[in-house]
PANU-723733 format. One record per residue (C-alpha): residue in one letter; x, y, z. Coordinates in steps of 0.02 Angstrom, whole numbers, padded with zeros to 5 digits, always signed. Layout:
N
AXYZ
...
! end
This chain:
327
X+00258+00901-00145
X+00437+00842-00160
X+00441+00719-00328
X+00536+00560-00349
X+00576+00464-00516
X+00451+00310-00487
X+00591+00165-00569
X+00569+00070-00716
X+00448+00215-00773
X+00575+00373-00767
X+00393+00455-00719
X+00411+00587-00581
X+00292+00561-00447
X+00237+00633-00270
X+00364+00546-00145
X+00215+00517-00060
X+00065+00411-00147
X-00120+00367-00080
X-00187+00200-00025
X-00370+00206-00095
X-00425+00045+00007
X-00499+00108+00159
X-00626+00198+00047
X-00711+00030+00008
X-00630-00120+00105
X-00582-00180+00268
X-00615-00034+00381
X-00773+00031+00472
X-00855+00142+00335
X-01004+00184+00412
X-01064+00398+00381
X-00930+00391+00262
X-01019+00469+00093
X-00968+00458-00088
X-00929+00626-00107
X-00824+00609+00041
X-00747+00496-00043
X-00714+00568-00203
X-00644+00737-00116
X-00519+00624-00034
X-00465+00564-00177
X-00454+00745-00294
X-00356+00829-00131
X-00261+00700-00146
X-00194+00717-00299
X-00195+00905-00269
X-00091+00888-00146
X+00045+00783-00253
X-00001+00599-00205
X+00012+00554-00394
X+00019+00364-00347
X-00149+00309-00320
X-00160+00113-00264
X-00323+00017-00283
X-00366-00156-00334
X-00497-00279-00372
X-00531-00352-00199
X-00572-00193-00115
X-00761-00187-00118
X-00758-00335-00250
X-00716-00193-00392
X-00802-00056-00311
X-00646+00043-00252
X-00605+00039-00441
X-00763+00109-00490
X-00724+00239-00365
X-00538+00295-00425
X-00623+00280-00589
X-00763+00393-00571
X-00668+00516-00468
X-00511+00537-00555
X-00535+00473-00744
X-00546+00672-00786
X-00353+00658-00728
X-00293+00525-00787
X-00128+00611-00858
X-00100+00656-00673
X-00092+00503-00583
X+00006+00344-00572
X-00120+00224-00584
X-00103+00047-00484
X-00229-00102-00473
X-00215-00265-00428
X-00262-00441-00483
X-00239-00623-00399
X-00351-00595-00230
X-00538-00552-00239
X-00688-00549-00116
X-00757-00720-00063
X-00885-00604+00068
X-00890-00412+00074
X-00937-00391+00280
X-00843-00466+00351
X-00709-00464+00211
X-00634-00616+00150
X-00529-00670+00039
X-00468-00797-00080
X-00322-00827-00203
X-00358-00856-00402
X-00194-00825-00497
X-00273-00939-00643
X-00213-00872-00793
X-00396-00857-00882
X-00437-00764-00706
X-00306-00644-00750
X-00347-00601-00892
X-00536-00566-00849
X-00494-00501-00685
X-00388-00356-00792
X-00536-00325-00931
X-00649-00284-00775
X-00532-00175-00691
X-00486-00075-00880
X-00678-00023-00869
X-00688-00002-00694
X-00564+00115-00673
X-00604+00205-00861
X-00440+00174-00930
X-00365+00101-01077
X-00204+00059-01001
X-00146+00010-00814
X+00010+00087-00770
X+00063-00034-00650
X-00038-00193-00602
X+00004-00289-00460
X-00004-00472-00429
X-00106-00459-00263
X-00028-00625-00182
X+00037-00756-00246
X-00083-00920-00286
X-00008-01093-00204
X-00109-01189-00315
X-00066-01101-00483
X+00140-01119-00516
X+00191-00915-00520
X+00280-00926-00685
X+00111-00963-00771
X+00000-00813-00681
X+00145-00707-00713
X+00147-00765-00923
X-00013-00700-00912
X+00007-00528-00839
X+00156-00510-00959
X+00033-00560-01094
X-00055-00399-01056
X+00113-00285-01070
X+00133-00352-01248
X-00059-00314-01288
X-00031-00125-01203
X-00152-00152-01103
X-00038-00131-00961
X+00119-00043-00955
X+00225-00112-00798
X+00213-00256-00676
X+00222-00261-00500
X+00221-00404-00348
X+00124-00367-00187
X+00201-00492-00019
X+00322-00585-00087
X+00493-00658-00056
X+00648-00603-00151
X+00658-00802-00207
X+00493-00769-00303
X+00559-00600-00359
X+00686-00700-00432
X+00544-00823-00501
X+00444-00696-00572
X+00601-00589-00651
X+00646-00726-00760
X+00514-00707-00858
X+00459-00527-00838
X+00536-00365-00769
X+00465-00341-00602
X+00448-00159-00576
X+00372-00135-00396
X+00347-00244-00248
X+00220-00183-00118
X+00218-00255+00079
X+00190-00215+00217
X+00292-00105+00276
X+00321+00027+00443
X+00413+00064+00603
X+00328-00111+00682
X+00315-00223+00514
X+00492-00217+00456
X+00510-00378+00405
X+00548-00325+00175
X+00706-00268+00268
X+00764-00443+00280
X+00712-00460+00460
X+00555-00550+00447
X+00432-00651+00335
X+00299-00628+00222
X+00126-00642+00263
X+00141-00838+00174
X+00252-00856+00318
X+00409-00893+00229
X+00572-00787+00247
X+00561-00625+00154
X+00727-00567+00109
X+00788-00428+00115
X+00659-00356-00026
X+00687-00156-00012
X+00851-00180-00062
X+00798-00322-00208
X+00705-00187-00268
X+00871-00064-00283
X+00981-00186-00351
X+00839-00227-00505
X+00786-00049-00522
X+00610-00070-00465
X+00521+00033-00344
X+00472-00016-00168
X+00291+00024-00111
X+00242+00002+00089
X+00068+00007+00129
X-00016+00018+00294
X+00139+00132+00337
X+00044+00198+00479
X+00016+00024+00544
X-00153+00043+00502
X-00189+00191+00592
X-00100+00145+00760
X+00032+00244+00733
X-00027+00410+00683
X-00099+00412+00874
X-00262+00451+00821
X-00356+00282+00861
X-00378+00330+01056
X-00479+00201+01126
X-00592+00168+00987
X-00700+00018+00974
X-00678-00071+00805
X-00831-00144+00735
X-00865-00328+00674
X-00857-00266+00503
X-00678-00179+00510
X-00554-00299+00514
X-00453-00236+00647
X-00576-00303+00779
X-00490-00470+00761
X-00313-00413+00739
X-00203-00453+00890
X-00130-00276+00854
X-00292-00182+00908
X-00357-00290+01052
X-00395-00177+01208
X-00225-00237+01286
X-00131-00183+01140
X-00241-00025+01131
X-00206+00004+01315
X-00025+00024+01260
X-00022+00133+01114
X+00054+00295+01207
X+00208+00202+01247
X+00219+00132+01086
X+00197+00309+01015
X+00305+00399+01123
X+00459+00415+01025
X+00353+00466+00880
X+00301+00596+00974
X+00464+00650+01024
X+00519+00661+00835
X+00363+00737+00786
X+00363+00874+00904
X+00551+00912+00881
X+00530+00943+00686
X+00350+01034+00722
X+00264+00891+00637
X+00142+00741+00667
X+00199+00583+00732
X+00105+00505+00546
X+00221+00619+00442
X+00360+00544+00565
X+00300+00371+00544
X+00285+00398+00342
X+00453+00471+00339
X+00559+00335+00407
X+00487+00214+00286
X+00571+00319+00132
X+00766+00320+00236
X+00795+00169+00140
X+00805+00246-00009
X+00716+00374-00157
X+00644+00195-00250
X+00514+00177-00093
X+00351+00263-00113
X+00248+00227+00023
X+00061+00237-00002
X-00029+00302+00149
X-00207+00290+00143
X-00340+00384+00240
X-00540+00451+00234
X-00509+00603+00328
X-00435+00760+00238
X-00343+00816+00388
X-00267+00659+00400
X-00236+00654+00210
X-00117+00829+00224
X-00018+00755+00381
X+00008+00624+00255
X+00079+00718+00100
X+00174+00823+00251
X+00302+00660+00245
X+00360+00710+00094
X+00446+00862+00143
X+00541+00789+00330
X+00694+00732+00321
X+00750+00630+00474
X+00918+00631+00583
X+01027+00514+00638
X+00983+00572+00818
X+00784+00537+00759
X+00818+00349+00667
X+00914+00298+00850
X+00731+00377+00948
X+00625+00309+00842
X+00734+00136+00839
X+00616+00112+01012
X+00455+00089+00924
X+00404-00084+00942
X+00265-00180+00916
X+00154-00250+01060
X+00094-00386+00969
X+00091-00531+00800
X+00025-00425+00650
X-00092-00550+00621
! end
């Protein structure tokens, strides 16, 4: 796979990275096995998707026992990511709630050290930001855990550029992850973040402060790989009460796909490498992290990597647009 200098670390990386989430959170796991699971996550690294994303939410710490168990054997391999701030209030249905207390932190880190069978974090994430906890003090705290080596970089996940800002002051930020894809554009500067508030134009923050940028769900969450068809979501995936997967919106998924298609086909590709693809035009600091349980899936994924886009395929795929609120 293609590599890419992943900023502040100077550490080359796939261009491509892997989303671990899905294995354990928030979509419709049922018949998928562990050692499913853990071959997912070894041909994914294989393949060169050396930035592996999980956090403490996802499964309420079992996606980190998971990356852990599967990958500790190569460690030296991987770009390792977790995240902190966010954690399970139910498993099915998930559900989720905000603790950016400092003593949370703190704990919240320990667990995720032994979960994931590490003695360092490469890069942990504040997961959201906590309204009832100012962000200077959560961030101390993470900061505290750089000086103690127990982590070596910090990131932001779904944030504004004015808490960036905040959050720079007091510590390098060296990645911000959002949301990001051909119908979610709004870390361009176009939209708002999932607090509501206007985003900024965060991709190009991230440039200006040498920090990476890190979609996730660049697929839109599977919609626009075209693979979805008319499936029926069950009450445990959350995507049975998105407004982005209700049967209207399904009914309208070729149109929405057709000028992925178009792409895909003319570069002898699939419309998800497409879709990856255009989320890394705005620059070599964005690593988008993909994240799938099928391994046929997983190499249209790392495929990305190697497709560079046209002018002529930007202005087609410049048509993709969303049929409805992402949430």
């Amino acid at each position: 796979m293609r590599q890419v200098v992943f900023p502040p670390t100077g550490r080359p990386v796939g261009a491509i990275g892997y989303g671990a989430m899905g294995l354990s959170w928030a979509y419709d796991r049922r018949g998928l096995e562990e050692r499913q699971k853990r071959a997912v996550l070894e041909t994914a690294v294989d393949l060169g998707m050396t930035v592996v994303d999980t956090a403490v939410l996802y499964g309420g710490g079992a996606n980190e026992e998971l990356v852990g168990a599967a990958l500790a054997h190569r460690r030296d391999e991987i770009l390792l990511c977790s995240k902190t701030g966010l954690r399970a209030r139910s498993l099915e249905p998930p559900r989720t709630e905000r603790c950016g207390h400092p003593d949370e932190v703190r704990r919240s880190a320990e667990d995720s050290l032994r979960r994931l069978r590490t003695d360092v974090l490469d890069l942990y994430y504040l997961h959201r930001v906590d309204p009832e906890v100012p962000l200077e003090e959560t961030w101390g705290a993470l900061a505290e855990l750089v000086a103690e080596g127990k982590v070596r970089h910090l990131g932001l996940s779904e944030v504004s550029t004015a808490q960036a800002d905040r959050a720079h002051a007091v510590h390098p930020v060296a990645a911000i992850q959002s949301e990001y894809s051909l119908w979610t554009r709004d870390p361009d500067g176009s939209g708002v973040t999932a607090d509501g508030e206007p985003a900024g134009d965060v991709i190009g923050w991230c440039a200006e402060h040498g920090a990476a940028f890190v979609p996730f769900s660049p697929l839109g969450r599977g919609y626009l790989a075209g693979a979805l068809g008319g499936r029926a979501f069950s009450a445990d995936d959350f995507r049975s009460r998105n407004p982005r997967f209700a049967p209207e919106a399904m009914a309208a998924q070729e149109t929405v796909l057709a000028p992925l298609r178009e792409v895909a086909e003319r570069h002898g590709t699939s419309p998800a490498a497409v879709a990856i693809a255009w989320t890394t035009v705005a620059g070599e600091h964005v690593v988008p992290i993909p994240g799938t349980s099928d391994l046929g899936h997983l190499r249209e994924d790392a495929a990305a990597a190697e497709l560079r886009l046209t002018a002529e395929d930007l202005a087609v795929l410049d048509r993709v647009a969303a049929p409805a609120p992402r949430y």
